[in-house]
Kinemage of the C-alpha trace (Angstrom):
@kinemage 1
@onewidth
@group {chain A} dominant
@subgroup {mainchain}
@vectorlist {calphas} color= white
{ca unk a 1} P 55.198 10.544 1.000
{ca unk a 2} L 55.092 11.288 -2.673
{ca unk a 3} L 53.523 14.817 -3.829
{ca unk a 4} L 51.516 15.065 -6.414
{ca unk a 5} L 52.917 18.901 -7.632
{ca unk a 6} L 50.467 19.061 -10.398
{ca unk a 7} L 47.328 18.780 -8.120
{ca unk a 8} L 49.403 21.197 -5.365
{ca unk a 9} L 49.164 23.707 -8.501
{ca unk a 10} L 45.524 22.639 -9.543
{ca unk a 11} L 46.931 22.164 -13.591
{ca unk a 12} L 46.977 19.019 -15.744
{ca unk a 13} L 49.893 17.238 -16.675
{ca unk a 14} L 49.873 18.244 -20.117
{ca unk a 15} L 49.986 22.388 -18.863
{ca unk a 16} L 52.355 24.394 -20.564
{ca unk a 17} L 55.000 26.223 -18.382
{ca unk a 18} L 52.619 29.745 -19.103
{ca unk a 19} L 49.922 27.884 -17.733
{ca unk a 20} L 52.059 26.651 -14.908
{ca unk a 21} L 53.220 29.606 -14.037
{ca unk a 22} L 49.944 31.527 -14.281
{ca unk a 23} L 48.437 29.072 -11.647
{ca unk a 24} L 51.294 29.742 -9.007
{ca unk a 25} L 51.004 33.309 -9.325
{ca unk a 26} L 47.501 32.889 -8.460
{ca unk a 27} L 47.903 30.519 -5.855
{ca unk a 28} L 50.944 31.943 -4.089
{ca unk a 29} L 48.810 35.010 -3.664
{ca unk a 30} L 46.280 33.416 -2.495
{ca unk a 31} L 47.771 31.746 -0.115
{ca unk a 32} L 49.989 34.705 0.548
{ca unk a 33} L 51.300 34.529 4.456
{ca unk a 34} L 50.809 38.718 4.762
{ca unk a 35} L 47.323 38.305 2.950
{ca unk a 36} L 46.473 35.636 6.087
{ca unk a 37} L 47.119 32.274 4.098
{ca unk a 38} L 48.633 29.482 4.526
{ca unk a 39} L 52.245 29.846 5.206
{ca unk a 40} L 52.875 25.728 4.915
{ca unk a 41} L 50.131 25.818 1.907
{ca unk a 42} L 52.212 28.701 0.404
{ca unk a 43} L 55.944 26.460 1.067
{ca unk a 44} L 54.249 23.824 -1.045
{ca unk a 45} L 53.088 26.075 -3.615
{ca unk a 46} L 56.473 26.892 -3.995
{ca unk a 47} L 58.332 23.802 -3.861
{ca unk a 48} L 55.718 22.274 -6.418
{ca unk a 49} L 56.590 25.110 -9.060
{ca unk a 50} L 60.381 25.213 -8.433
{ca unk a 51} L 60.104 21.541 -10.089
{ca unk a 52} L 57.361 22.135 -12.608
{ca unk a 53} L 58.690 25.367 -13.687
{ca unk a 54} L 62.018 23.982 -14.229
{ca unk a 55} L 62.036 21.881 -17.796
{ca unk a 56} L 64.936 19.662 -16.547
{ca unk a 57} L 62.856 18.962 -13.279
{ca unk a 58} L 59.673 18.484 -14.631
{ca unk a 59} L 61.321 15.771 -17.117
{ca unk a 60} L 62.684 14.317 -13.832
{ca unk a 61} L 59.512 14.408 -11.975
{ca unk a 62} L 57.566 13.268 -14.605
{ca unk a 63} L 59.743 9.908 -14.573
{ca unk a 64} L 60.595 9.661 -11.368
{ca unk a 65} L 58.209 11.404 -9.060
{ca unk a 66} L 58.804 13.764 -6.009
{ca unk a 67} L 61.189 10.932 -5.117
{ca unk a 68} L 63.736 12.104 -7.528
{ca unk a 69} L 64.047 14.973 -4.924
{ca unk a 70} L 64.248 13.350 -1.584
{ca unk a 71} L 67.527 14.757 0.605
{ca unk a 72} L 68.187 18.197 -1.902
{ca unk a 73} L 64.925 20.060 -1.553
{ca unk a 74} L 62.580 20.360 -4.597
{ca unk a 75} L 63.915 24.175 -5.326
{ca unk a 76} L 67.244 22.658 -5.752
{ca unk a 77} L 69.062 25.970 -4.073
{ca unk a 78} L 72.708 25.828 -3.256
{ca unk a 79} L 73.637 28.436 -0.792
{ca unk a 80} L 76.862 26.966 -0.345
{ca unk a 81} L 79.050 29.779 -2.652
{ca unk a 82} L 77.497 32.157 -0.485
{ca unk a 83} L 79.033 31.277 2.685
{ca unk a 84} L 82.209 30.331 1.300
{ca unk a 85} L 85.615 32.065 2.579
{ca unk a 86} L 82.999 34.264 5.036
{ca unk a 87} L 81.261 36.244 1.857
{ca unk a 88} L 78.017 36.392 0.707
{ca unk a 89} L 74.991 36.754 3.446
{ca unk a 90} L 76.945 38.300 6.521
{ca unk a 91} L 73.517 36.925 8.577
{ca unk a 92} L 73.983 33.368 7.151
{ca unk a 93} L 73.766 31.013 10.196
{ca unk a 94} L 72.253 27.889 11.097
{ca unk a 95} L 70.040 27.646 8.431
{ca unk a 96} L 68.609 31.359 9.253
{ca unk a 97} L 69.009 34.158 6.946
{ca unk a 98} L 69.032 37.973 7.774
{ca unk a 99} L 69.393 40.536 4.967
{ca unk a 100} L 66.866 42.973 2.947
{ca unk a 101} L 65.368 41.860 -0.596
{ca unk a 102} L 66.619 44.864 -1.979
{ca unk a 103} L 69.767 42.743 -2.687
{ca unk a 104} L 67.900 40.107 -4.439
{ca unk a 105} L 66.933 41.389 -7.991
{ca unk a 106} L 64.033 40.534 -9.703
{ca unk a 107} L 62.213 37.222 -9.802
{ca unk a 108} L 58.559 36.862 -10.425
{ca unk a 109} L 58.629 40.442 -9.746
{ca unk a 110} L 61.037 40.923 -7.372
{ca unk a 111} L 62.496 37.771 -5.454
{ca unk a 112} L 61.185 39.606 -2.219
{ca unk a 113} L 57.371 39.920 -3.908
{ca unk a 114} L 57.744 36.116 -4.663
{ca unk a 115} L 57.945 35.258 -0.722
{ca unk a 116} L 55.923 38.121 0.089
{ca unk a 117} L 58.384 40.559 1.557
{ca unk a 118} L 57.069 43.227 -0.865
{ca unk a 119} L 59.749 45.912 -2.088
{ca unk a 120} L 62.916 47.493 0.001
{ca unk a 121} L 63.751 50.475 1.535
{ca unk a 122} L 62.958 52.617 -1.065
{ca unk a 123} L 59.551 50.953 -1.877
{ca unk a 124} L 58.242 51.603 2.021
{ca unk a 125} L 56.753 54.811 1.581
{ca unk a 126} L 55.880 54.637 -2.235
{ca unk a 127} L 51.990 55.410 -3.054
{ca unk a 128} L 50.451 53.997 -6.020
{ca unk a 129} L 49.819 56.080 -8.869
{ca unk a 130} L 46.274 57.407 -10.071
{ca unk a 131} L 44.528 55.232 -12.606
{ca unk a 132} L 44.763 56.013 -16.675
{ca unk a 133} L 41.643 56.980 -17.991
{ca unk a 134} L 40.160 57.008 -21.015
{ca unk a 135} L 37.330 58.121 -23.066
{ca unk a 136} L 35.663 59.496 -26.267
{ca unk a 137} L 36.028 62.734 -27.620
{ca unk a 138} L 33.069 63.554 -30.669
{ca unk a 139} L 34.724 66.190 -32.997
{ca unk a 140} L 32.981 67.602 -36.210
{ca unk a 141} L 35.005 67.714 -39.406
{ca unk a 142} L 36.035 70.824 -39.942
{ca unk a 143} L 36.837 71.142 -35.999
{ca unk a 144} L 39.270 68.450 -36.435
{ca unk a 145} L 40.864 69.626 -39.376
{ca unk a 146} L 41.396 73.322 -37.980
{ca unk a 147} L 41.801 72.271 -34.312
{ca unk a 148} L 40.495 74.281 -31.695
{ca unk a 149} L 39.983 74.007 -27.731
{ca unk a 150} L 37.403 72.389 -26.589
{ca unk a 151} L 35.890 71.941 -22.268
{ca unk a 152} L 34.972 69.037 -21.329
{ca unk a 153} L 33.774 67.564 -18.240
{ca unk a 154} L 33.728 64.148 -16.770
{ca unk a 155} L 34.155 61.893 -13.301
{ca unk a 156} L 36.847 60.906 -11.808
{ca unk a 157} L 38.914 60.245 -8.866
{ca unk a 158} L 40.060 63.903 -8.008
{ca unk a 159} L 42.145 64.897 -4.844
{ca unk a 160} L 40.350 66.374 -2.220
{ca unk a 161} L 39.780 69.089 -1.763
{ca unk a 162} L 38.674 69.352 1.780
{ca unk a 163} L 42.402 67.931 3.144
{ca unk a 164} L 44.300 68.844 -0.006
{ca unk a 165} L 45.226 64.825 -0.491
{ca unk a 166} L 46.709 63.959 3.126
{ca unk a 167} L 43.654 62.551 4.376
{ca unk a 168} L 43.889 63.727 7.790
{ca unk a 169} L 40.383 66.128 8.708
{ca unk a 170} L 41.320 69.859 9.101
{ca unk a 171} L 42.904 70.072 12.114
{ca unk a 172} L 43.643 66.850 13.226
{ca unk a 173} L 46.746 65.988 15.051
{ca unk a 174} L 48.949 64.169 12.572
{ca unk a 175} L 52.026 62.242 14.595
{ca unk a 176} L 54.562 59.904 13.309
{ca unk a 177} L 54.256 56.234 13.741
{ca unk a 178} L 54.642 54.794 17.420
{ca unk a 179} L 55.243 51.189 15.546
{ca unk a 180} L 57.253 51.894 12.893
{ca unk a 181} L 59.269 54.709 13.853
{ca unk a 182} L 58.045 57.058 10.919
{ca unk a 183} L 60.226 54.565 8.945
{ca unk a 184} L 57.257 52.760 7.003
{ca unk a 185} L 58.556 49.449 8.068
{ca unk a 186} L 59.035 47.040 10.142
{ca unk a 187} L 61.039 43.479 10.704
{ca unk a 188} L 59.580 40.375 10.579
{ca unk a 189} L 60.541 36.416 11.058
{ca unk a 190} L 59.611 34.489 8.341
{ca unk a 191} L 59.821 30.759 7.627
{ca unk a 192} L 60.383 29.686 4.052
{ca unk a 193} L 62.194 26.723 2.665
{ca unk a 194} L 65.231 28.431 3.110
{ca unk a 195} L 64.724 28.661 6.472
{ca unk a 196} L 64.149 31.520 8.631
{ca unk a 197} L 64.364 34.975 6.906
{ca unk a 198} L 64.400 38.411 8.726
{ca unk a 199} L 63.080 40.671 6.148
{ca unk a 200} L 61.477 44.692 6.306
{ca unk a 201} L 58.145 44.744 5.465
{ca unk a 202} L 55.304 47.317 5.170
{ca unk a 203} L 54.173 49.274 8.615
{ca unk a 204} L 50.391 47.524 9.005
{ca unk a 205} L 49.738 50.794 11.486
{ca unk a 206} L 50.341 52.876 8.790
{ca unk a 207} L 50.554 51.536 5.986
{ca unk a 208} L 53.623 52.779 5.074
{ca unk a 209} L 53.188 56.248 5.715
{ca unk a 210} L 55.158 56.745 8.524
{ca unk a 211} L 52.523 58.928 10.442
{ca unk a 212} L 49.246 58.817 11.610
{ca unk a 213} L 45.756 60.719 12.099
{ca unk a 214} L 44.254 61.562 15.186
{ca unk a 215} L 41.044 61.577 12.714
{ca unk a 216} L 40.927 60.978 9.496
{ca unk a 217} L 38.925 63.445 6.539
{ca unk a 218} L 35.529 62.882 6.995
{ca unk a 219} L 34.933 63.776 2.906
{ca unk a 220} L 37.215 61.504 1.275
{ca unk a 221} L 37.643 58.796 4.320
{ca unk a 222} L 40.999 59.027 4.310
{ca unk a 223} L 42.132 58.174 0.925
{ca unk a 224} L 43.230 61.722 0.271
{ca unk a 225} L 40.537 61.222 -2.914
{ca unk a 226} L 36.650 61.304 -3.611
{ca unk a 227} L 34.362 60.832 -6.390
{ca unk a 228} L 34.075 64.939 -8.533
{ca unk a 229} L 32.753 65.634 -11.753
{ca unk a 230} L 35.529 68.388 -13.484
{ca unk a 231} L 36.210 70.327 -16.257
{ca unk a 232} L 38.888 70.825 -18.335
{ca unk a 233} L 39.872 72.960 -21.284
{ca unk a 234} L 41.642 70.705 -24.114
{ca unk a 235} L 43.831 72.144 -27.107
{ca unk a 236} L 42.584 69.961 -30.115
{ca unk a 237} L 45.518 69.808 -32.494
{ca unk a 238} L 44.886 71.059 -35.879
{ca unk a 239} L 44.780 67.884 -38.381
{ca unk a 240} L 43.858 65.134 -35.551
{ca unk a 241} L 42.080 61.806 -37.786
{ca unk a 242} L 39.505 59.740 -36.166
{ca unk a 243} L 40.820 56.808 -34.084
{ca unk a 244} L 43.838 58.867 -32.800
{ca unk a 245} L 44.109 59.695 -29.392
{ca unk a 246} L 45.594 62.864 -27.105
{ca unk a 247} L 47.348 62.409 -24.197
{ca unk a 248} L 46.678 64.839 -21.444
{ca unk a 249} L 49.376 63.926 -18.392
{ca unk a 250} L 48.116 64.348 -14.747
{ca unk a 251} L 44.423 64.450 -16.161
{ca unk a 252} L 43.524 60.788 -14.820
{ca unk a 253} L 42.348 59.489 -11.655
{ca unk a 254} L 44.116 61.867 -8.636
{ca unk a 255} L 46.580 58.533 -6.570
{ca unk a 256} L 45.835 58.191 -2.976
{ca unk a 257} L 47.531 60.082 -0.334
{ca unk a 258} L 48.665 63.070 -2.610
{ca unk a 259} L 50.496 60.481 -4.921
{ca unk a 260} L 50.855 61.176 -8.974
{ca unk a 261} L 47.518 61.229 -10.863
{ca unk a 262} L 47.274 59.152 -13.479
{ca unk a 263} L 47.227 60.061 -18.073
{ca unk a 264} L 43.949 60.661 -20.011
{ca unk a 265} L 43.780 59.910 -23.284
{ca unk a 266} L 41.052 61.079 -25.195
{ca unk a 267} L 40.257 58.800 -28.362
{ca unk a 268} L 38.849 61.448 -31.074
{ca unk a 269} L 35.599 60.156 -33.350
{ca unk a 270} L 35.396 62.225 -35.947
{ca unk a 271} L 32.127 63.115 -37.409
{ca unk a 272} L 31.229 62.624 -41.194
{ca unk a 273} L 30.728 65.339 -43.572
{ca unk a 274} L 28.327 66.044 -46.272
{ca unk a 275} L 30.687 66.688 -48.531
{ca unk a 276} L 33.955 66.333 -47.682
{ca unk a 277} L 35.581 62.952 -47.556
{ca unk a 278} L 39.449 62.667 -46.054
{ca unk a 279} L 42.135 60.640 -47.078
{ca unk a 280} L 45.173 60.851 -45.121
{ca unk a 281} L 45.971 64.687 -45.175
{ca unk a 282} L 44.029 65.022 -48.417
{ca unk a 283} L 40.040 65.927 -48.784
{ca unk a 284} L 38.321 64.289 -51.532
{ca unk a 285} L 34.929 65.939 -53.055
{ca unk a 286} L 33.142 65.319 -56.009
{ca unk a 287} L 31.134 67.805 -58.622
{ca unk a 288} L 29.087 67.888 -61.639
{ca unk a 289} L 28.864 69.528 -64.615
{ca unk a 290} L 26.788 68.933 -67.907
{ca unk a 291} L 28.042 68.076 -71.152
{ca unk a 292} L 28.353 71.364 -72.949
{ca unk a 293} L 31.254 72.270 -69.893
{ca unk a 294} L 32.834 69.057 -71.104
{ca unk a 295} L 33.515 69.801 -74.334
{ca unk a 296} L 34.080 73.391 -74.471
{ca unk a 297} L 35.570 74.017 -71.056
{ca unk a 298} L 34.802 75.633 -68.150
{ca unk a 299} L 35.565 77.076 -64.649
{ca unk a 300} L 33.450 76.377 -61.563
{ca unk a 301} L 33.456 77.076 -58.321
{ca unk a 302} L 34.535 74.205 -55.950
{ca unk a 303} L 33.923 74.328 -52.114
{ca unk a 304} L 36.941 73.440 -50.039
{ca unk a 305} L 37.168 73.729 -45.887
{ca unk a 306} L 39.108 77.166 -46.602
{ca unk a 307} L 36.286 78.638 -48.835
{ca unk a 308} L 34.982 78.699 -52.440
{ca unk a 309} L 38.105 78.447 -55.198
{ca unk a 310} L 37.405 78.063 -59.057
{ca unk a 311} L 38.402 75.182 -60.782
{ca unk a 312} L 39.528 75.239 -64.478
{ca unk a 313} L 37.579 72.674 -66.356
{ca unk a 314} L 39.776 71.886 -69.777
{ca unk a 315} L 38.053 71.455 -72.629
{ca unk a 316} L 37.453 67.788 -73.550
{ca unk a 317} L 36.982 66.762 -69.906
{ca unk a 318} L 36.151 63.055 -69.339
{ca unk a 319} L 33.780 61.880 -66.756
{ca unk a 320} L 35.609 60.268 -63.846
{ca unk a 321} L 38.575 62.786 -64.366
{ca unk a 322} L 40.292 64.175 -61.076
{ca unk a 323} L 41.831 67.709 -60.540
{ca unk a 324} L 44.267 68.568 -57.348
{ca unk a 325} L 43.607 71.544 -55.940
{ca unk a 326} L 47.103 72.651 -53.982
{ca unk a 327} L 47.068 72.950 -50.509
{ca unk a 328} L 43.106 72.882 -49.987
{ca unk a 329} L 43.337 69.728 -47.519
{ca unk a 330} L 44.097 69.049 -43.970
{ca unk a 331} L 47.002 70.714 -41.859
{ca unk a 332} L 49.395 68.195 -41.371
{ca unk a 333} L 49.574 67.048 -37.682
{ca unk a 334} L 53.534 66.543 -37.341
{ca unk a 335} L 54.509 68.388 -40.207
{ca unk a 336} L 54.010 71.838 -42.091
{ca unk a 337} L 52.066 72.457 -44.872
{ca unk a 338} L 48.683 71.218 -46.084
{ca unk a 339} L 47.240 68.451 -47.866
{ca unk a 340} L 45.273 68.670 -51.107
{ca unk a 341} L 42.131 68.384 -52.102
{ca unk a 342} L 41.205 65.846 -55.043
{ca unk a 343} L 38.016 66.915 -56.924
{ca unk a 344} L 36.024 64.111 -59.257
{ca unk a 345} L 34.285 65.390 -62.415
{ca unk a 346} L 31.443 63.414 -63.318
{ca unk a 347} L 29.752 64.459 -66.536
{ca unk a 348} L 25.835 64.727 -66.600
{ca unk a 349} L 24.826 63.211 -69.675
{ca unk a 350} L 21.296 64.429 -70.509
{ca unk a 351} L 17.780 62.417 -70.548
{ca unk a 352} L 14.425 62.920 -72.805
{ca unk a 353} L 16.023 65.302 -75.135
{ca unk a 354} L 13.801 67.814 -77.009
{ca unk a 355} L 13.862 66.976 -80.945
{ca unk a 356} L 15.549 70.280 -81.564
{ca unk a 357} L 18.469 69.037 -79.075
{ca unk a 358} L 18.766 65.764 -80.635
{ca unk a 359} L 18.995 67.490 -83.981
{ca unk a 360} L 22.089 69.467 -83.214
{ca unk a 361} L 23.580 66.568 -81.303
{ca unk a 362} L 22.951 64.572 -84.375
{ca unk a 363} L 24.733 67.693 -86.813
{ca unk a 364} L 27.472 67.706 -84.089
{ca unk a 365} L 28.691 64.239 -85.198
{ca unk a 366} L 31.551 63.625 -83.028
């Protein structure tokens, strides 16, 4: 009977192959035999997206039909080579198949993970890392330019602390695995188009552990985690910029089971100043002065983040002119040294003058 391997697939004709291959993922693990699907659901799944997902095939299929197919098997495998001269698959017999997926690379994640074997041997006992976390972290100006450390607390995932991360309550009687041995794993028959496939997967008993609890933690369930609020002591870095984050490793979400915690990364929001604007490693301010300062020249004092400095104003300054101050700016973050600060001169030119100052402006005569 003809199959229609775009409706198996639930995408239109017209799908590109990301689209295509978007929908089996979430089919096949939906249908997933060790999830409780489908295992003939799941076969078809497969067999519809060894065509579609093949260019060449799909041309085919679209012409032709499933027909095109009829007597080779819509994957199109050829275990032949494998059997040849007695290599390949020593278990290779009769259309069954016994070896681990550890010898079978990667394909859509591992060629085991794409019949739903899951990993090998070294994969049976592996516990999934702690989440990333991340979050704000409000810093005023000058704190960010000079660094500093700063406590903060949040909530998280955090191991616990009442079995230290094993999950087993205090005292419990922890024994290895009466189904899996304490390996983790365990065989299993399975059926797929290539026919019948011995393959190790995860201990259900255990769930890969290899041991068990006479009772499990009555704070954390089990997990080895629970829900803490905690505090921690971060080192700012002198010259952090807003938008820039710090990584703190091991601060994230604690992993179940005593596994790795995850990263936090803090994104810094740095608080406007008054006065002070920055610009890269630089600090850019602005100041006054009158007219009189203009022409005959001047020193002021200018306030920078490392204190009050005097600034030389020539004589003939223009309004809009800009003076560096050396190494009055930021720290920089990677490097030595400091930035500078840039200082604006605007010129106050007077309103409502007194006849007596118009007078002398007027004998001035520039």
């Amino acid at each position: 009977m003809p199959k229609d391997y775009y409706n198996i697939l639930g995408v239109d004709k017209k799908a590109s192959p990301d689209e295509i291959k978007n929908a089996f993922r979430k089919k096949a693990h939906e249908h997933h035999p060790d999830k409780g699907g489908n295992a003939e659901k799941f076969k078809e799944l497969n067999e519809a997206y060894q065509v579609l997902g093949n260019p060449e095939k799909r041309q085919r299929y679209d012409q032709f039909g499933s027909a095109a197919f009829d007597g080779q098997g819509a994957g199109g495998f050829n275990w032949g080579g494998f059997n040849q001269g007695g290599q390949g698959f020593s278990g290779f017999q009769n259309g069954n198949i016994n070896f681990d997926m550890d010898d079978l690379g990667d394909m859509f994640g591992g060629f085991g993970d794409l019949f739903g074997f899951g990993g090998g041997r070294q994969t049976s006992r592996r516990q999934t890392r702690g989440r990333d976390m991340e979050m704000n972290l409000a810093l005023e100006f000058l704190e960010a330019a000079f660094g500093l450390e700063k406590e903060i607390s949040f909530a998280k995932n955090a191991t616990c602390d009442r079995c230290h991360g094993n999950g087993a309550e205090p005292g419990a009687k922890i024994e290895t695995c009466s189904t899996c041995h304490g390996s983790g794993r365990v065989s299993r028959l399975q059926r797929t188009i290539l026919g019948s496939i011995q393959t190790q997967i995860v201990c259900q008993e255990c769930a890969g552990e290899g041991k068990t609890y006479s009772q499990k933690c009555q704070k954390c369930g089990g997990t080895g985690v629970h829900r803490d609020n905690v505090k921690i002591k971060v080192r700012v870095p002198a010259g952090v910029a807003d938008g820039e984050s710090i990584r703190l490793s091991g601060q994230g979400e604690a992993g179940p089971k005593g596994s790795a915690a995850g990263d936090l990364y803090l994104r810094v929001k740095v608080k406007a100043h008054r006065k002070f604007l920055r610009d890269g490693y630089d600090i850019r301010t602005e100041e006054t002065i009158n007219i009189k300062q203009a022409i005959l020249g001047d020193k002021i004092d200018v306030e920078t983040i490392h204190g009050s400095v005097k600034l030389k104003i020539p004589e003939g300054t223009q309004s809009g002119t800009t003076f560096r101050l050396k190494e009055k700016g930021i720290a920089r973050l990677h490097n030595r040294g400091l930035g500078d600060q840039l200082v604006k001169v605007t010129v106050n030119i007077p309103k409502n003058l007194t006849r007596q100052q118009r007078q002398l402006s007027e004998e001035l005569d520039f």
